[in-house]
SEVO-119680 format. One record per residue: residue in three letters; x, y, z of N, C-alpha, C, O in turn. Coordinates in steps of 0.1 Angstrom, whole numbers, plus 2048, in hexadecimal, padded with zeros to 3 digits. Each point is the difference from the previous one (the first is absolute). Example, Ala and Ser with C-alpha at 12.3 -4.5 7.8 and 13.67 -1.06 7.14 Angstrom:
// SEVO-119680
ALA8847C784E7F780C80080980C80080A800807SER7F280B7F280980B8007F880B80880580B801
// end
This chain:
// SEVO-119680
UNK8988358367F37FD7FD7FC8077F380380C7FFUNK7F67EF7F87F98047F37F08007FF7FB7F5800UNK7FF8138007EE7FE7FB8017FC7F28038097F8UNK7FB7EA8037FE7FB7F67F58037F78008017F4UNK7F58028167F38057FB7F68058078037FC80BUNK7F580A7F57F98088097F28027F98018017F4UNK7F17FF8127F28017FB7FD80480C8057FF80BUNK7EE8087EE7F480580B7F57F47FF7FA7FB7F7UNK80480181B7F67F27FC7F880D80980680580AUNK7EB8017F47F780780A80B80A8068088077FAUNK7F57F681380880C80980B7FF805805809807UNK8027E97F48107FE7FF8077FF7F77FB8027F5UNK8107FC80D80A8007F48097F08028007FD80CUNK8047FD7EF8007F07FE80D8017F88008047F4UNK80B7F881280E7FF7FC80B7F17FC8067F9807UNK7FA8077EE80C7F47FE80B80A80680280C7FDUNK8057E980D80D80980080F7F48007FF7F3802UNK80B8127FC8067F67FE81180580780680B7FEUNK7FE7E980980E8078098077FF7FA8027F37FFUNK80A8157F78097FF7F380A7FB80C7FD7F47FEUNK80880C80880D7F280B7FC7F57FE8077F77FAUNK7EB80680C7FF7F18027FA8007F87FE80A806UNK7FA7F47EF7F68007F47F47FC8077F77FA7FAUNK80680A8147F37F98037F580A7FA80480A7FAUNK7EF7F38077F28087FB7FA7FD8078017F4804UNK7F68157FF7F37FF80C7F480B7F78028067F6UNK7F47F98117FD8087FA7FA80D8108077FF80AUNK7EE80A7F680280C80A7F08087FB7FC8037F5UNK8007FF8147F580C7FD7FF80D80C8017FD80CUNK7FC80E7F080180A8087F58077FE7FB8017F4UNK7FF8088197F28047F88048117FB80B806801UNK7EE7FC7FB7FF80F7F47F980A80B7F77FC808UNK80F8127F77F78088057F18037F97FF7FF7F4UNK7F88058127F68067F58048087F37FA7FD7F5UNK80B80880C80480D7F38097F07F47FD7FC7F4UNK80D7FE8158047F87F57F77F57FA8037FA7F5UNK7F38048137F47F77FE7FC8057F38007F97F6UNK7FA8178097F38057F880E8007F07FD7FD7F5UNK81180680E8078027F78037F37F78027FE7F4UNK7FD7FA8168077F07F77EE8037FA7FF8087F7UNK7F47F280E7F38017F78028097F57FC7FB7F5UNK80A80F80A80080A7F580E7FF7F57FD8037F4UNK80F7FA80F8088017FC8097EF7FA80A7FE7F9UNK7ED7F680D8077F380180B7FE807802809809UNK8077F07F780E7FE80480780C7FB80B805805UNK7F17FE7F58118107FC80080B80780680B7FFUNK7ED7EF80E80780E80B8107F8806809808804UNK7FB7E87FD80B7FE7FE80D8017FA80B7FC804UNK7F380B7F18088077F78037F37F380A7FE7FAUNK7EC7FD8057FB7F07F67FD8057F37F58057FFUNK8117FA7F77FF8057F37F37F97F97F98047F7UNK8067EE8107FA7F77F87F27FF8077F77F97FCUNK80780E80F7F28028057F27FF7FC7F8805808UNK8037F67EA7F78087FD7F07FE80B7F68077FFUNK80C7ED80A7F78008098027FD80B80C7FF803UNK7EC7FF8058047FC8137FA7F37F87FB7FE7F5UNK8077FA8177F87F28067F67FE8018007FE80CUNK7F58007F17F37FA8037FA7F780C7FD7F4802UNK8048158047FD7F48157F37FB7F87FA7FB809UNK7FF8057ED7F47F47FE8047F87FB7F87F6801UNK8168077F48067F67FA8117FB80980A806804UNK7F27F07FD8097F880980E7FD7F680B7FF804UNK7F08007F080C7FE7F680C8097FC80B7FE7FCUNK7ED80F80780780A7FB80D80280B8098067FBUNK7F87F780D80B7FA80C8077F77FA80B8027FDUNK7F07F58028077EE7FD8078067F080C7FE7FFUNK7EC80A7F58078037F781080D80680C8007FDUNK7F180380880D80D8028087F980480A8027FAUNK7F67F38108097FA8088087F77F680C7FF7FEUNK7EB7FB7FB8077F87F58078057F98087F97FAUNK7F881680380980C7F780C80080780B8007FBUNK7F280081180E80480D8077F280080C8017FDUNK7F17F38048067F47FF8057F97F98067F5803UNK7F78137ED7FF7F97F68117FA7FB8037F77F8UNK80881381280B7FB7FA8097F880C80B7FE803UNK7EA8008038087F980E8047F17FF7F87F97F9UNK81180280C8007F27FA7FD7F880D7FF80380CUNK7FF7EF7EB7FD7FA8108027FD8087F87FC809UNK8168067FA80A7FD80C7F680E8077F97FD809UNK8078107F37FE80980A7F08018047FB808808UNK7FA7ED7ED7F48038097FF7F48067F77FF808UNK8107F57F58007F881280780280A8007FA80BUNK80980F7F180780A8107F48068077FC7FD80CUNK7FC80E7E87F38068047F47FB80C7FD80480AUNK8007F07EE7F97F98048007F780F7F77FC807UNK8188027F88047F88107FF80B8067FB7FF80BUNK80980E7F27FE80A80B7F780B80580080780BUNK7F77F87EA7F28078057F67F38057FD7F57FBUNK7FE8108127F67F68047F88017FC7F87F8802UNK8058127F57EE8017FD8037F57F07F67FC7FAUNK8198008017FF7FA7F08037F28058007F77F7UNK8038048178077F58027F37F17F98027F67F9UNK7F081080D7F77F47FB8057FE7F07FF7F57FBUNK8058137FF8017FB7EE80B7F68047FE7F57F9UNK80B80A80E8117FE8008017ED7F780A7FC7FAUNK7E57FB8087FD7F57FD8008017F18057F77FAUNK7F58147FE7FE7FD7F280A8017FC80B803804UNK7EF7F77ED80D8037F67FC80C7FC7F6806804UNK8157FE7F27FE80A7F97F18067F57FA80B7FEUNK8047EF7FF7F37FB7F77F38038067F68067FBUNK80D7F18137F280280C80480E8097F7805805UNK8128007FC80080F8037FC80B7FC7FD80B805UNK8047F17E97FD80A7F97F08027FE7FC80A7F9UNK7FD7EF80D7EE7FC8007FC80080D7F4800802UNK8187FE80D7FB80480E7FE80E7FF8058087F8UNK7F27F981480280B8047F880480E8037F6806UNK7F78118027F880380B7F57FD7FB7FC8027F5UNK7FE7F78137F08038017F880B7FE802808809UNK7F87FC7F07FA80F7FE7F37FD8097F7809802
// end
């Protein structure tokens, strides 16, 4: 198993992870103790040891998610995000679009 990527969303931490055997990716969240809570607010991502941290996540902007992820996927090809996609239930409703209409789905906010 590999952590591909890792953020502070609030009081969790929100994981691309990816199984270097099978190439599968899922993604994972775990919650933060308090102390690691006030540290990610204070420090961003590089209490992960993240060079490129210069901020956390914004739980009031929804994009700032949808942008990181796109950072983490950006070299993935397509064979491995319609593997993704048939196998996370929460991505299966996209499984209809094309690529085009995927890139403009998204949740209901």
């Amino acid at each position: 198993m590999r952590v591909e990527d890792i953020a502070v969303v609030g009081d969790k931490a929100m994981l691309a992870v990816r199984d270097v055997a099978t190439n599968r990716s899922w993604s994972a969240q775990f919650p933060l103790t308090e102390g690691e809570t006030q540290a990610a607010a204070r420090f961003t991502d590089a209490i992960f040891g993240k060079d490129n941290a210069s901020r956390g996540l914004r739980d009031s902007d929804p994009f700032d998610l949808y942008d990181r992820l796109l950072k983490v996927y950006a070299d993935a090809k397509p064979e491995q995000l319609a593997k993704l996609i048939r196998e996370d239930a929460g991505l299966r409703q996209y499984r209809v679009l094309s690529p085009a209409e995927a890139r403009w789905a998204g949740p209901a906010l």
